[in-house]
C-alpha positions in Angstrom: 100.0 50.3 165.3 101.4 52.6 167.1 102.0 56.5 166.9 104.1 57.7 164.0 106.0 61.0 165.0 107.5 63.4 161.6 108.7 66.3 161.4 107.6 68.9 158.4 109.2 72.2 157.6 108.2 75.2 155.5 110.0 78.8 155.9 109.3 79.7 159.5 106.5 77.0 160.1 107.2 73.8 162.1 104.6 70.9 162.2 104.5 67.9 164.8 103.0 65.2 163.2 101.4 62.3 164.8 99.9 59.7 162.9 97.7 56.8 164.0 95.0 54.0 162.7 92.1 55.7 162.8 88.8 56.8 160.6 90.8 60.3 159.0 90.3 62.9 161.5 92.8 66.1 161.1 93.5 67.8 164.1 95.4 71.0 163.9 96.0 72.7 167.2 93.2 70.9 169.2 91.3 72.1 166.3 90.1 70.5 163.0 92.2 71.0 160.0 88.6 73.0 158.3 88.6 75.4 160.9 92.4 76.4 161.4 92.2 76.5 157.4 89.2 78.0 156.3 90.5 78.2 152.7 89.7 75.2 150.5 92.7 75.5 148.2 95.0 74.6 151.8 92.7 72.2 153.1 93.4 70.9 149.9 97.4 71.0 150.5 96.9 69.3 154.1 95.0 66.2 152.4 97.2 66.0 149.5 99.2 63.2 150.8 96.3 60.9 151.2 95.1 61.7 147.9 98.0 60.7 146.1 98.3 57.2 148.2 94.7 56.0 148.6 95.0 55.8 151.9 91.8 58.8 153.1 90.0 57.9 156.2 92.7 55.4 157.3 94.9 57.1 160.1 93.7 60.1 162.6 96.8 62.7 162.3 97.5 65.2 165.1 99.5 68.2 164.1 100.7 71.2 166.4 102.2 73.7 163.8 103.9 76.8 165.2 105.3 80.0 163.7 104.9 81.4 159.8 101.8 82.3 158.2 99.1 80.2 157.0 100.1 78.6 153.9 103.7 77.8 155.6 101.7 75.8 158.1 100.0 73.8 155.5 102.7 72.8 153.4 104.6 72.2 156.2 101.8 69.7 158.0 101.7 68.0 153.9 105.6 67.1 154.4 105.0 65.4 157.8 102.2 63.5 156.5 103.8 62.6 154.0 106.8 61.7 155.8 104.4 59.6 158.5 103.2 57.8 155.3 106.4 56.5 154.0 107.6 55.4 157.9 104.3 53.2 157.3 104.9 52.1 154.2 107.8 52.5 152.1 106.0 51.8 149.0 104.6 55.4 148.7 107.4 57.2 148.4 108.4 56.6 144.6 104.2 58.1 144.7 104.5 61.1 146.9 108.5 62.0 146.0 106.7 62.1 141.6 104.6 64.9 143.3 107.2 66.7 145.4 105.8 65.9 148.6 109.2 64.7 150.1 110.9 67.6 149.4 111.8 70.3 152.4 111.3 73.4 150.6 114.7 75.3 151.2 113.5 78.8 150.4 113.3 81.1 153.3 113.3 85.1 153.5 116.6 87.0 152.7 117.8 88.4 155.7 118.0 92.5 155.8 121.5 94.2 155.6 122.5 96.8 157.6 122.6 100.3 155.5 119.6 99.3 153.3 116.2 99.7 154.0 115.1 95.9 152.8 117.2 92.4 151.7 117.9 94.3 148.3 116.5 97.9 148.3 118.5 100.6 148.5 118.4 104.0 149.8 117.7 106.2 146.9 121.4 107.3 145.6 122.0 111.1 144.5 125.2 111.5 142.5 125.4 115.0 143.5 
């Protein structure tokens, strides 16, 4: 088998996924997924995928992830996993898509306007 390259998304965050036969080792960064994540609740979020398919300890995944904050990273690695997973085998997506893990997440932060102090604050308004 050869390498399987996705693409996963997630407000700023943008994950490089590559996907291979292997014995389940998460690289993140030229680090492991535990140590870029030390929160169980996203390591949790970056296996997901597997989970849901049966398929842990099966492929070796290499991710380089730039830009947002933590959690942005992680749910945007969990879409190109996921994505990796269906170019293998098509049979998981009806599994992953139940769970939402084939959706791009199309929320991003409002811009701010000019003459306000945020997206939708205002400057405090005297009537007199």
């Amino acid at each position: 088998m050869e390498i399987i390259n996705t693409l996963g998304r997630r407000k700023t965050s943008v994950a490089r996924v590559y996907m291979k036969k292997g014995k389940g080792n998460v690289i993140v960064n030229k680090k492991d997924y535990k140590e870029h994540f030390p929160v169980a609740v996203l390591q949790g979020k970056v296996v997901q995928p597997f989970e849901k398919t049966d398929t842990v300890g099966q492929y070796d995944i290499n991710v380089t992830v730039v830009g947002g904050g933590i959690n942005g990273q992680a749910e945007a690695i969990r879409l190109g996993i996921s994505r990796a997973l269906v170019k293998v085998s098509e049979d998981y997506k009806p599994l992953l898509k139940a769970d939402g893990l084939m959706t791009r997440d199309p929320r991003m932060v409002e811009r701010k306007k000019p003459g306000q102090p945020k997206a939708r604050k205002k400057f405090q308004f005297s009537k007199r």
